[in-house]
C-alpha positions as CSV (number, residue, x, y, z in Angstrom):
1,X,-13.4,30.9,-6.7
2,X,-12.6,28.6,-10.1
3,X,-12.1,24.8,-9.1
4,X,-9.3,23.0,-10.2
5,X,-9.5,21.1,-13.7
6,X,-9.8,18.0,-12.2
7,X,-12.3,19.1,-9.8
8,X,-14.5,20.6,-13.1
9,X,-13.9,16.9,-14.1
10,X,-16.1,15.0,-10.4
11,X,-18.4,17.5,-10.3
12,X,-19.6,16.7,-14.6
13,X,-18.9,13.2,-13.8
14,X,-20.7,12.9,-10.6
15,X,-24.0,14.8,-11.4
16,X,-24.6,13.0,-14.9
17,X,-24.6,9.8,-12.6
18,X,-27.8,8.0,-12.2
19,X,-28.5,7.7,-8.9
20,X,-26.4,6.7,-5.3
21,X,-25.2,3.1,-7.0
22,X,-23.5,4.8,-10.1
23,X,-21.9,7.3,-7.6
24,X,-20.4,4.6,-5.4
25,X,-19.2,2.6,-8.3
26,X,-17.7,6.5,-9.5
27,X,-16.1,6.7,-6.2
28,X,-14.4,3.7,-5.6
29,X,-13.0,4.2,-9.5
30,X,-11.5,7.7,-8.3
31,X,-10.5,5.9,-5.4
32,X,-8.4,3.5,-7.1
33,X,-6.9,5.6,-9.5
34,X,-5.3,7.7,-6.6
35,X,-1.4,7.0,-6.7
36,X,-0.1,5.0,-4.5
37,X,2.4,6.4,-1.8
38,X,5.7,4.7,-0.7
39,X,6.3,3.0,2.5
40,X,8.3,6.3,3.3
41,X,5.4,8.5,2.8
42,X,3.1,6.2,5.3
43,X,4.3,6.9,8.7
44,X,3.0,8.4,11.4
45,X,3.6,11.6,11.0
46,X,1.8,12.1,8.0
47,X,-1.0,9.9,9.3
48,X,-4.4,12.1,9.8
49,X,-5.7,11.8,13.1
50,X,-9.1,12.1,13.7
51,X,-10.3,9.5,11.1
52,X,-11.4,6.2,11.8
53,X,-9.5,4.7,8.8
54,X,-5.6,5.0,8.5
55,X,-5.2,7.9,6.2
56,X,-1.8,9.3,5.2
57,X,-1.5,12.5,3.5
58,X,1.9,15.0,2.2
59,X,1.9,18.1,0.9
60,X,4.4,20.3,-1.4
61,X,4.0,23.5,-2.3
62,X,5.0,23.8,-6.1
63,X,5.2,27.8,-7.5
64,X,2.7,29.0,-4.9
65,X,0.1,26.1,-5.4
66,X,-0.6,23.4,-3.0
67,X,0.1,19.7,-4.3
68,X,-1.2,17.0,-1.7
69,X,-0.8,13.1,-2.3
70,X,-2.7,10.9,0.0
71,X,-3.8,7.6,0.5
72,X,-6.1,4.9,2.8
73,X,-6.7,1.5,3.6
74,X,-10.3,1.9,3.1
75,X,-11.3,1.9,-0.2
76,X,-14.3,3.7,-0.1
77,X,-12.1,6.7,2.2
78,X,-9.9,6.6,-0.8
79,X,-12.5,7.4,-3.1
80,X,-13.9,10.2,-1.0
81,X,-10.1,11.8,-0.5
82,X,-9.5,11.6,-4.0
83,X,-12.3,13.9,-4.6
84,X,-10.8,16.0,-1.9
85,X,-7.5,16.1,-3.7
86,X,-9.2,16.8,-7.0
87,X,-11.0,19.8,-5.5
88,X,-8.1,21.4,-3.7
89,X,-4.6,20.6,-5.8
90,X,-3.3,23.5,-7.2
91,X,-5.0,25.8,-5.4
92,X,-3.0,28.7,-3.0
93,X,-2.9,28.6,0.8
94,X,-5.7,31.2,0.8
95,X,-7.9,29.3,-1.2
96,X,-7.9,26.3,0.2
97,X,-8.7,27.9,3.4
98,X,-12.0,28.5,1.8
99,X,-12.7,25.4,0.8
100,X,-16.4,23.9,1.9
101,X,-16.2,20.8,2.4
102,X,-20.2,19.9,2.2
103,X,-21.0,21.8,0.1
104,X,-18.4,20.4,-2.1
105,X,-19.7,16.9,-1.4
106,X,-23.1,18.0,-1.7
107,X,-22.4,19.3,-5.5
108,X,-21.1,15.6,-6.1
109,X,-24.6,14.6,-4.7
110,X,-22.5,12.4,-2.0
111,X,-23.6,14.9,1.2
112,X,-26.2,12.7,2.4
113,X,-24.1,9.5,2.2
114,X,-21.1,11.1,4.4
115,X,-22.0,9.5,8.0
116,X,-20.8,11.9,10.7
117,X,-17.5,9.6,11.2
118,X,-16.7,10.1,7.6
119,X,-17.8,13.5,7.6
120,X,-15.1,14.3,10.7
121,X,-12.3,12.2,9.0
122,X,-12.4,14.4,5.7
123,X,-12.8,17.6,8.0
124,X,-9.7,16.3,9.7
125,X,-7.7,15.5,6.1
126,X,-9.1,19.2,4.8
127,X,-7.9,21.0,8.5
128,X,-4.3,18.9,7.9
129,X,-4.2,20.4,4.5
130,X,-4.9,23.6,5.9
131,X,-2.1,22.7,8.6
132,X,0.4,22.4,6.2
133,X,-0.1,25.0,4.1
134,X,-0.1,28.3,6.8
């Protein structure tokens, strides 16, 4: 399966940094360049249940290719769903059912930083995706 552009972009980014202190600053930088949804967006039905963080996340289906928008009020969850977005925008409803999570974050060398409480709350955005897009 190809990866998105943007996800082409983590993955260079991600394994030319030097070590787990780069990455974090890397993360919370994608973090905070995730756009910023409207009031109207953050309500609770498109809040993700399951993670420990608020997490909001929409979803539009644009010429047969999944488009999600998400945000959090953790910054560090922000960072970690913005490489979620970058890995799975633009891809079909088949494709994203075959996303891997871990091994996604373990190409970004983040898999061992994911605590199991993180690691569900992505597994809950991913399955919401997947939700959305039947």
């Amino acid at each position: 399966m190809t990866l998105p552009a943007d996800a082409v972009t983590a993955l260079a980014t991600f394994q030319e940094a030097a070590g787990w202190e780069q990455r974090a600053r890397l993360l919370m930088q994608w973090g905070d360049r995730l756009p910023a949804l409207g009031d109207e967006d953050k309500v609770d039905a498109n809040r993700v249940h399951g993670c420990e963080s608020q997490v909001w996340l929409v979803g539009s289906l644009q010429d047969g290719h999944w488009q999600f928008a998400a945000s959090s009020d953790a910054r560090l969850i922000r960072g970690l769903v913005a490489l979620l977005l970058a890995r799975v925008n633009g891809l079909s409803a088949s494709e994203l059912k075959q996303v891997d999570l871990p091994q996604w974050f373990n190409q970004l060398g983040l898999g061992r930083q994911l605590s199991p409480s993180r690691s569900n709350g992505l597994n809950a955005v991913l399955q919401r995706m997947q939700e959305l897009a039947p």
